[in-house]
MIDOSE-1310 file (N, C-alpha, C; in nm, 2 decimals, decimal comma, always signed):
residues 110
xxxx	-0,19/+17,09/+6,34/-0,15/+17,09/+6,20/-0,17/+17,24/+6,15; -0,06/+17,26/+6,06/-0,10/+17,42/+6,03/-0,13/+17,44/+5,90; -0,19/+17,58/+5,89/-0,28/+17,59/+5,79/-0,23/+17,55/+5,62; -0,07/+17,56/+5,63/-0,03/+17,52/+5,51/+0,01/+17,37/+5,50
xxxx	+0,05/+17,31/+5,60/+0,02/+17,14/+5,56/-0,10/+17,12/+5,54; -0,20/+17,16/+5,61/-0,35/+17,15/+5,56/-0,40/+17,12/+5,44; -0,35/+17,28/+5,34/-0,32/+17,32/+5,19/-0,28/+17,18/+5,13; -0,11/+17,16/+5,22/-0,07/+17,04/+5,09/-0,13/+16,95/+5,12
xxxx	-0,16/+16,89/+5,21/-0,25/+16,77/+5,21/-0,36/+16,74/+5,07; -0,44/+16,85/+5,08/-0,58/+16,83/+5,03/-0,51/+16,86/+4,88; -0,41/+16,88/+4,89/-0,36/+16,95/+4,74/-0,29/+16,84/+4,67; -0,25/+16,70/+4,78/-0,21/+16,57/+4,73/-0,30/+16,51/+4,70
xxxx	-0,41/+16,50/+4,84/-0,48/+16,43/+4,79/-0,62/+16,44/+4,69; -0,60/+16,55/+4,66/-0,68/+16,62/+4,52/-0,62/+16,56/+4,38; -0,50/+16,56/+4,39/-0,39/+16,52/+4,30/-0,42/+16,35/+4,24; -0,44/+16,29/+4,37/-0,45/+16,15/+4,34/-0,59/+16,11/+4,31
xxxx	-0,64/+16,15/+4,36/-0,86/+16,18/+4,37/-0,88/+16,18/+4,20; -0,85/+16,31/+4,19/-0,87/+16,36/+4,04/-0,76/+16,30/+3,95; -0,66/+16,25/+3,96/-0,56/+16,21/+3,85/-0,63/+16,12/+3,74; -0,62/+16,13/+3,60/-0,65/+16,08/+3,56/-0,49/+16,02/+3,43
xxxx	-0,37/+16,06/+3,48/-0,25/+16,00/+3,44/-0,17/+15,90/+3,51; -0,15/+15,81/+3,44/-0,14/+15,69/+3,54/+0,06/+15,73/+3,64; +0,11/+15,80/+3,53/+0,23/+15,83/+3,53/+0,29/+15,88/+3,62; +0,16/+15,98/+3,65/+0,16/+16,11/+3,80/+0,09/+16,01/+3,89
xxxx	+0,03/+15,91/+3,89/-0,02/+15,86/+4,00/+0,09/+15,69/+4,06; +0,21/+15,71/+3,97/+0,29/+15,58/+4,00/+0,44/+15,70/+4,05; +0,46/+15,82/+4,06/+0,54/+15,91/+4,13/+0,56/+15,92/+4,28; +0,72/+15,86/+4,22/+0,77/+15,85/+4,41/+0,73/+15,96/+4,51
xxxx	+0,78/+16,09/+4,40/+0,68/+16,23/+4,52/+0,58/+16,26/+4,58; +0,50/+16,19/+4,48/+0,34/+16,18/+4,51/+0,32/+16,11/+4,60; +0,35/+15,96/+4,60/+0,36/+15,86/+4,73/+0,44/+15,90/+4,83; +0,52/+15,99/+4,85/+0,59/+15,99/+4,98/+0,51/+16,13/+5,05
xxxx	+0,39/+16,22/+4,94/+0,35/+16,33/+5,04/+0,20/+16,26/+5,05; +0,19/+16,16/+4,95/+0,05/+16,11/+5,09/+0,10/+16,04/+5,21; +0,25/+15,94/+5,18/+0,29/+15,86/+5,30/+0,27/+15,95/+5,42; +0,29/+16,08/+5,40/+0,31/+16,17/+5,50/+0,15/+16,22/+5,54
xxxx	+0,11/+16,22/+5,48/-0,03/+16,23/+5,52/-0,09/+16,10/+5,56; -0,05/+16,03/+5,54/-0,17/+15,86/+5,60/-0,08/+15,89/+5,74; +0,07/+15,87/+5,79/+0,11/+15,91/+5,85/+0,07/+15,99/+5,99; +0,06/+16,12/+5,94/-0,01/+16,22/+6,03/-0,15/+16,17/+6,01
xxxx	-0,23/+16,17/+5,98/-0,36/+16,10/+6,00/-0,36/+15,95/+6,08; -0,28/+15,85/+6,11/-0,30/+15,77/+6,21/-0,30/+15,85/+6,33; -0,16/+15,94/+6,32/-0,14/+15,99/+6,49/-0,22/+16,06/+6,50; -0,33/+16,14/+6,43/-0,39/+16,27/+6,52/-0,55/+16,23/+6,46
xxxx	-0,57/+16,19/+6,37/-0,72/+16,16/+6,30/-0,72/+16,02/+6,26; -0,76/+15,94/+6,37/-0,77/+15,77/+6,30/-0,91/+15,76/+6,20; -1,01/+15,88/+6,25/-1,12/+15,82/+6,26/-1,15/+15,88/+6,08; -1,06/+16,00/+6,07/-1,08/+16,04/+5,91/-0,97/+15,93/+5,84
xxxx	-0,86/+15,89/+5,82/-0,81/+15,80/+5,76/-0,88/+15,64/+5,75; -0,99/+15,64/+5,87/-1,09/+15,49/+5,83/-1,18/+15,58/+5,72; -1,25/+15,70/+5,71/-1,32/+15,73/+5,65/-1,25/+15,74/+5,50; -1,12/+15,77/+5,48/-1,13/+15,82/+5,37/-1,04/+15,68/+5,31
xxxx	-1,02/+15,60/+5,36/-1,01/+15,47/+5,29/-1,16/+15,40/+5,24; -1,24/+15,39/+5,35/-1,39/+15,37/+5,31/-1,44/+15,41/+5,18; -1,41/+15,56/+5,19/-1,46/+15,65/+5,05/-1,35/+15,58/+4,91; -1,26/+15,53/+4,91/-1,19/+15,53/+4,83/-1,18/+15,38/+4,79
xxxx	-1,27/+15,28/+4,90/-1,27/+15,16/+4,88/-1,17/+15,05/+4,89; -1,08/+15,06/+4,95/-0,95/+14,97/+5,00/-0,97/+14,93/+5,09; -0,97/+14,77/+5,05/-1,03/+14,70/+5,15/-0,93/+14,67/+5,23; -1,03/+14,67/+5,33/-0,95/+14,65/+5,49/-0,89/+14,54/+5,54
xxxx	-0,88/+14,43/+5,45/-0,87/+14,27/+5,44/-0,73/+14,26/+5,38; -0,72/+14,34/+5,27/-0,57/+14,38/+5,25/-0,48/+14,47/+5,36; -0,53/+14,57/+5,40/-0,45/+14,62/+5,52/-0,42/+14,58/+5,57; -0,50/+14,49/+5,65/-0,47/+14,41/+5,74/-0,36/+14,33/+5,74
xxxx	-0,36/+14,22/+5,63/-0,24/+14,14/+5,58/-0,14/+14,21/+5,55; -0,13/+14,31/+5,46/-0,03/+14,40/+5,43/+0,06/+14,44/+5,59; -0,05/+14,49/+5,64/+0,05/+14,57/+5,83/+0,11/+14,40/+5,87; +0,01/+14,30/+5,87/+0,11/+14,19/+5,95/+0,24/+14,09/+5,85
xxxx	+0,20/+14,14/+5,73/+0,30/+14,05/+5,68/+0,45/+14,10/+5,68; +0,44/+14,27/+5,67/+0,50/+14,40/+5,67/+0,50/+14,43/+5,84; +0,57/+14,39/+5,96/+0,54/+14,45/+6,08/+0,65/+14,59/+6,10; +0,73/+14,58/+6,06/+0,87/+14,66/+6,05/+0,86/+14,81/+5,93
xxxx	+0,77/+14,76/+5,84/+0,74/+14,89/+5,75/+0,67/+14,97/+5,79; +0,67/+15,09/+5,72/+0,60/+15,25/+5,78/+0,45/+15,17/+5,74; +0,37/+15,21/+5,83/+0,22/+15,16/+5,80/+0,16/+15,28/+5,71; +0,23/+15,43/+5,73/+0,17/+15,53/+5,63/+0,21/+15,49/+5,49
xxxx	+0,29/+15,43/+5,46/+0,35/+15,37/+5,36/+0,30/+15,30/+5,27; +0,25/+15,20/+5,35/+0,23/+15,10/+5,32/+0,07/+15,09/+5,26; -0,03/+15,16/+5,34/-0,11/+15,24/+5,29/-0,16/+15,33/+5,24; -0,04/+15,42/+5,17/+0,00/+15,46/+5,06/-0,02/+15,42/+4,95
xxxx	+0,06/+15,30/+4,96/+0,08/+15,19/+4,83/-0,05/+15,16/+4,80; -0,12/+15,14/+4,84/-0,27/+15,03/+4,85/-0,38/+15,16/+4,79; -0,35/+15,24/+4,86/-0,45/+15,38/+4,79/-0,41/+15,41/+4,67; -0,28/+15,40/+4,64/-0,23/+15,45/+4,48/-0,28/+15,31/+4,39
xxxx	-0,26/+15,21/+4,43/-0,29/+15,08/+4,35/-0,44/+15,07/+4,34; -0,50/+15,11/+4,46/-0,68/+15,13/+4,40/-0,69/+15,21/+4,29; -0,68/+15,32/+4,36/-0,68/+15,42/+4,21/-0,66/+15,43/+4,07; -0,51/+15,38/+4,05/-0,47/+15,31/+3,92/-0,58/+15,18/+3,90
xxxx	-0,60/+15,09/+3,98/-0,71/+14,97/+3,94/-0,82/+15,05/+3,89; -0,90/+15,15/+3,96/-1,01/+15,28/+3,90/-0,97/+15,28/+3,76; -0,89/+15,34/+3,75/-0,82/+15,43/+3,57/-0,82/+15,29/+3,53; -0,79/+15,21/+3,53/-0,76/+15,08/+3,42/-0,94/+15,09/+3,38
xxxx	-0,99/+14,99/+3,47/-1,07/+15,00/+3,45/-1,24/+15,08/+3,38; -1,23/+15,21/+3,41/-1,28/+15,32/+3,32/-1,26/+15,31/+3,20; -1,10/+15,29/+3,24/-1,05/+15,28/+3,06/-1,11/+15,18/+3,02; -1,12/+15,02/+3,02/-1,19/+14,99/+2,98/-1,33/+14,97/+2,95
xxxx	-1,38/+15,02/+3,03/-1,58/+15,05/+3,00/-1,55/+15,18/+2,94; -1,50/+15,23/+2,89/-1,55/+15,31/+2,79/-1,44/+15,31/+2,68; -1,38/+15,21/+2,68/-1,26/+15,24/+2,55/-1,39/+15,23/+2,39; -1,36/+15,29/+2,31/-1,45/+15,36/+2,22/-1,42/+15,25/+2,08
xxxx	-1,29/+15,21/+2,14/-1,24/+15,10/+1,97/-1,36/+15,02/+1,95; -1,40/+15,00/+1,82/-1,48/+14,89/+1,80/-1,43/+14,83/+1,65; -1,46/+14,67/+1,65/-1,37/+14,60/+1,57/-1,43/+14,66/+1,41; -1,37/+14,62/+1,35/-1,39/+14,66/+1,19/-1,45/+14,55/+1,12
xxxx	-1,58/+14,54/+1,15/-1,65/+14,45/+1,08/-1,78/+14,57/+1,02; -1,85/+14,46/+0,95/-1,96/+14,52/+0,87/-2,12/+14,53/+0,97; -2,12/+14,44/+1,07/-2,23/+14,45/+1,14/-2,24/+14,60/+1,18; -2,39/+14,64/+1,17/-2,48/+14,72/+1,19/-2,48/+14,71/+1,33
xx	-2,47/+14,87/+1,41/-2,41/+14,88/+1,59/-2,55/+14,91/+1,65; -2,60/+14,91/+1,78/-2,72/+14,94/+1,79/-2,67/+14,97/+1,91
């Protein structure tokens, strides 16, 4: 791998890590330059693509089903999908543990 796919790699997946727009993280671009990175990480680094699903928490129970129900789809693909959908599930939810609205009543907040 050369030193500038290297760049864009970490530069996608920085992109999706850190995104905090749900807009930029549902972008067919975006998904097709990690596809290409889950991709090249089966063939040459299995052992960092287990890791960095681990760190990002996508369960492996879904892959799983997802690769057999899917035998004919790109597996970088497909695992693609599943890391952008974690992610987005992330952002939902932040958003709600800290959405700041509170109803308009007269009760005293503590």
């Amino acid at each position: 791998m050369s030193l500038l796919a290297s760049k864009e790699n970490n530069t996608t997946l920085e992109k999706v890590f850190s995104c905090k727009d749900l807009a930029v993280l549902e972008d067919a671009d975006v998904l097709q330059q990690l596809t290409t990175y889950i991709n090249q990480l089966i063939l040459t680094n299995f052992e960092s693509l287990v890791q960095l699903l681990y760190r990002i928490d996508v369960s492996e129970m879904k892959i799983k089903a997802l690769l057999k129900e899917n035998p004919q789809e790109d597996a970088g693909f497909l695992i693609a999908q599943l890391i952008i959908a974690r992610q987005i599930q992330k952002l939902k939810t932040i958003k709600e543990m800290f959405d700041t609205t509170a109803p308009d009543d007269d009760e005293e907040r503590w």
